[in-house]
MITIFI-897747 format. One record per residue: residue number from 1; x, y, z of N, C-alpha, C, O in turn. Coordinates in Angstrom, 2 decimals. Each point is the difference from the previous one (the first is absolute). Layout:
BEGIN
NUM X Y Z X Y Z X Y Z X Y Z
...
This chain:
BEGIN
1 0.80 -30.05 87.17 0.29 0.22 1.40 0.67 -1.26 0.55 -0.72 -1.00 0.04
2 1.97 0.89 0.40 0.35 -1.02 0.39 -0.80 -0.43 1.57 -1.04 0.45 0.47
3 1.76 -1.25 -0.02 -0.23 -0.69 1.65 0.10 0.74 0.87 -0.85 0.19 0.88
4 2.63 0.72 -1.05 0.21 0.52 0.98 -0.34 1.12 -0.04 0.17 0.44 1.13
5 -0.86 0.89 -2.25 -0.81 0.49 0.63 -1.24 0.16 0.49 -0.47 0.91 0.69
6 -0.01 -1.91 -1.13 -1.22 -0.66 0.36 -0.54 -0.15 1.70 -1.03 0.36 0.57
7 2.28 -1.07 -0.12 0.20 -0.14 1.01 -0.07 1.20 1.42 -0.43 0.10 1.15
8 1.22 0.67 -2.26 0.84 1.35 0.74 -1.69 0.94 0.06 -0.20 0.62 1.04
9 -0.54 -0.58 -1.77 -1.05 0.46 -0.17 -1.15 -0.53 1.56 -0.56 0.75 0.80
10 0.55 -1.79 -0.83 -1.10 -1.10 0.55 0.14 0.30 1.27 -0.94 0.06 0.79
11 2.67 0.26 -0.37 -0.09 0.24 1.44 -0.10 1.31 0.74 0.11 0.22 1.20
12 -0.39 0.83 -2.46 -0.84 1.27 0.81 -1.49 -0.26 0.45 -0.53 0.86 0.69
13 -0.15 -1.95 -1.02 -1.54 -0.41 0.29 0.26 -0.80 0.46 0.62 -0.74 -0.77
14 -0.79 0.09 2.34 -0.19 -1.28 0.27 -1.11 -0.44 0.46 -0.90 0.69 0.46
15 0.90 -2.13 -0.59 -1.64 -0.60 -0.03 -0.91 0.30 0.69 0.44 -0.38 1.08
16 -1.60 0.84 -0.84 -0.68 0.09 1.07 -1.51 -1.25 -0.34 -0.69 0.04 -1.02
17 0.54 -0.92 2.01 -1.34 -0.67 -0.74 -0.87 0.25 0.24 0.01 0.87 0.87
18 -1.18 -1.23 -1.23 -1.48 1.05 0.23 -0.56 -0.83 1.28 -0.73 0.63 0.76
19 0.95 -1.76 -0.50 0.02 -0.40 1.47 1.03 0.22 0.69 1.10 -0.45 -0.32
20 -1.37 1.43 1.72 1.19 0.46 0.58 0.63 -1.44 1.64 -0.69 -0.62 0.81
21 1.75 0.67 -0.97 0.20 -1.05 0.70 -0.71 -0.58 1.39 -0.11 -1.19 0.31
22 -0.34 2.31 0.41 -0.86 0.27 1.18 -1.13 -0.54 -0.53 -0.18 -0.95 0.75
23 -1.04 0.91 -1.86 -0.96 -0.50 -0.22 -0.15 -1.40 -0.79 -1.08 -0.47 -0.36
24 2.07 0.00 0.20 0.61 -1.20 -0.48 -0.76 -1.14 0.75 -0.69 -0.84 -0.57
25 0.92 0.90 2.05 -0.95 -0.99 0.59 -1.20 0.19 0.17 -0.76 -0.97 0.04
26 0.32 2.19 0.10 -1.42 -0.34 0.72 -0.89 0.12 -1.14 -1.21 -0.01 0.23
27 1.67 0.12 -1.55 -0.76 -0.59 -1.77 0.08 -0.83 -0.05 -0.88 -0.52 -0.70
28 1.97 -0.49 1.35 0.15 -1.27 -0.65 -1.28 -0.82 1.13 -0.87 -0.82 -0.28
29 1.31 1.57 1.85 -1.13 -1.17 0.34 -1.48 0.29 -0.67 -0.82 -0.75 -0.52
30 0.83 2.15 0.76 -1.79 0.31 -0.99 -0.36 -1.12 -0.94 -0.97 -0.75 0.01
31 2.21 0.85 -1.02 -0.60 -0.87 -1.35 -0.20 -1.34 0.96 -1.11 -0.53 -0.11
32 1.98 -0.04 0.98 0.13 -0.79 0.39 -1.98 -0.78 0.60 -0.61 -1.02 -0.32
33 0.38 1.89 1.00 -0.89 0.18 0.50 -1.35 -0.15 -1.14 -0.85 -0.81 0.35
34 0.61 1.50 -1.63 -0.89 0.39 -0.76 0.42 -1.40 -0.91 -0.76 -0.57 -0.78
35 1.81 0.29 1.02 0.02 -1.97 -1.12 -0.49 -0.50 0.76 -0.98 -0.56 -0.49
36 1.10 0.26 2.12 -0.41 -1.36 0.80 -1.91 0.59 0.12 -0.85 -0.87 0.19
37 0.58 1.80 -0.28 -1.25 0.44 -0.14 -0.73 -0.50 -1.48 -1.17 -0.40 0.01
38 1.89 0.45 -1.15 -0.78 -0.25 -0.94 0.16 -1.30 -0.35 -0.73 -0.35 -0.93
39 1.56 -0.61 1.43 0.07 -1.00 -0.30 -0.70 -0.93 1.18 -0.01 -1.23 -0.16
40 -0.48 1.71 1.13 -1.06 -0.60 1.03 -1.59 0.31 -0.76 -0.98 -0.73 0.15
41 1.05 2.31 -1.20 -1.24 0.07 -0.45 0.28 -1.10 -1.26 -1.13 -0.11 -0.48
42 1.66 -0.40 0.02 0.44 -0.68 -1.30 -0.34 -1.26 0.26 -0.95 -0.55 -0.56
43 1.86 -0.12 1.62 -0.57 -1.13 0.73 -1.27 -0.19 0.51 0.06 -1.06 0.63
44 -0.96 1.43 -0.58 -1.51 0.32 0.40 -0.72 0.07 -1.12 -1.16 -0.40 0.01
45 1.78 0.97 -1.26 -1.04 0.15 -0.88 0.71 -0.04 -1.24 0.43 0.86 -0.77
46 -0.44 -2.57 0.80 0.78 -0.36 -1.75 -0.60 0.41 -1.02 -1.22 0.03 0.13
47 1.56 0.23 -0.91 -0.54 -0.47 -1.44 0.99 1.44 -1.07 0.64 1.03 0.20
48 -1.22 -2.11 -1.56 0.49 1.12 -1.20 0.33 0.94 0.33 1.18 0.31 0.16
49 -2.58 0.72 0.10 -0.08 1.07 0.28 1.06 0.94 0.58 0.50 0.97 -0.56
50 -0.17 -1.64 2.24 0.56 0.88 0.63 1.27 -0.41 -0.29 0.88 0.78 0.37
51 -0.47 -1.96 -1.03 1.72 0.24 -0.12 0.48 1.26 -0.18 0.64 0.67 0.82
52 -1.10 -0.22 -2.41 0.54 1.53 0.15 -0.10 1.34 1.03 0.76 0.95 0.19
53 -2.06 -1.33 0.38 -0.20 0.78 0.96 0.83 -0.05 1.07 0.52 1.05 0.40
54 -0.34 -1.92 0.05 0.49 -0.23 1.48 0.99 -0.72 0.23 0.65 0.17 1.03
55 -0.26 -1.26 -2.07 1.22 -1.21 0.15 1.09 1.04 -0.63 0.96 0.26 0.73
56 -1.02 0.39 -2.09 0.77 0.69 -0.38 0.86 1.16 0.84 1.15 0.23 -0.37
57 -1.70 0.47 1.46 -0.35 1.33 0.44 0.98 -0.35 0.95 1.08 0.55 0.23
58 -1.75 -1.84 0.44 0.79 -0.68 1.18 1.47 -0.78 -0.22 0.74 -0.48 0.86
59 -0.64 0.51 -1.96 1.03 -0.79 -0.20 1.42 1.33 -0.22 1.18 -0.18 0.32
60 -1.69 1.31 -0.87 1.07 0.94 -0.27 0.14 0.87 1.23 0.92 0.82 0.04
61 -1.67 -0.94 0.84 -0.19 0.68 1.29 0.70 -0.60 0.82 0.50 0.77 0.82
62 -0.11 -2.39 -0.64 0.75 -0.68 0.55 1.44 0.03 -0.69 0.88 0.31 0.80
63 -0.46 -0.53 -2.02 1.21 0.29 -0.14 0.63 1.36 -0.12 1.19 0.13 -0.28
64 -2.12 1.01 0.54 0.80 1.34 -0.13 -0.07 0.31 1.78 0.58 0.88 0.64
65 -1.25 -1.67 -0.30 -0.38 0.11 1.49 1.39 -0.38 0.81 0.45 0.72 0.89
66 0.11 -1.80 -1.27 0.78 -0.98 0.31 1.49 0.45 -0.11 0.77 -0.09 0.96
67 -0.42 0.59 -2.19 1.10 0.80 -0.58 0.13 1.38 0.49 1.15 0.42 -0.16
68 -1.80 0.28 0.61 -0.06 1.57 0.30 -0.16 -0.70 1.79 0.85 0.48 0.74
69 -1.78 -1.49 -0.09 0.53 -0.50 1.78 1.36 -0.16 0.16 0.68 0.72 0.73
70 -0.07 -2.01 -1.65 1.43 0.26 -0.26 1.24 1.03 0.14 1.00 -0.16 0.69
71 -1.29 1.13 -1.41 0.41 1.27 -0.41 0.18 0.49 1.22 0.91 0.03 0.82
72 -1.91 0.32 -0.89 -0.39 1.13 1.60 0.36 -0.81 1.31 -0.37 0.57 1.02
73 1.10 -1.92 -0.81 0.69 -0.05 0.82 1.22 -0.38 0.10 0.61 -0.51 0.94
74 -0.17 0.90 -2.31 1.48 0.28 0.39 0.35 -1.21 -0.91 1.17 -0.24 0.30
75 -1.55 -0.65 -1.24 0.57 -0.74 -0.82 -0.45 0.13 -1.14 -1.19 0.02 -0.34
76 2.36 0.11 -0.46 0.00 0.83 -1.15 0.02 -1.74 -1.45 0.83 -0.91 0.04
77 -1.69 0.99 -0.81 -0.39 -0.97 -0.86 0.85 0.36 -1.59 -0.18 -0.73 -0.98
């Protein structure tokens, strides 16, 4: 199959993403919200233990938080 029908194919489907642009922000502040939450419970209660629990949790909650706030207002990464 070359490129070009490849191509020619691709643009009877176009992208749709499973986050729709309208909910783009108000996920990102959520996560936004549920990192500065677990990392106030994280900060309160060090140890071994809760890294995975709570430092981890908080840490991917803030950068998908951050990237999808982004998004959803209009600047594209």
């Amino acid at each position: 199959m070359s490129l070009q029908e490849v191509w020619e194919a691709a643009s009877g489907s176009p992208f749709t993403p499973v986050i729709s642009k309208d909910n783009q922000l108000l996920l990102g502040l959520t996560l936004l919200l549920i990192g500065l939450s677990l990392s106030a419970l994280f900060g309160l209660n060090r140890s071994l233990v809760s890294l995975p629990l709570l430092g981890i949790p908080a840490s991917l909650a803030f950068g998908f938080g951050a990237v999808y706030t982004i998004c959803g207002v209009g600047v594209y990464v």
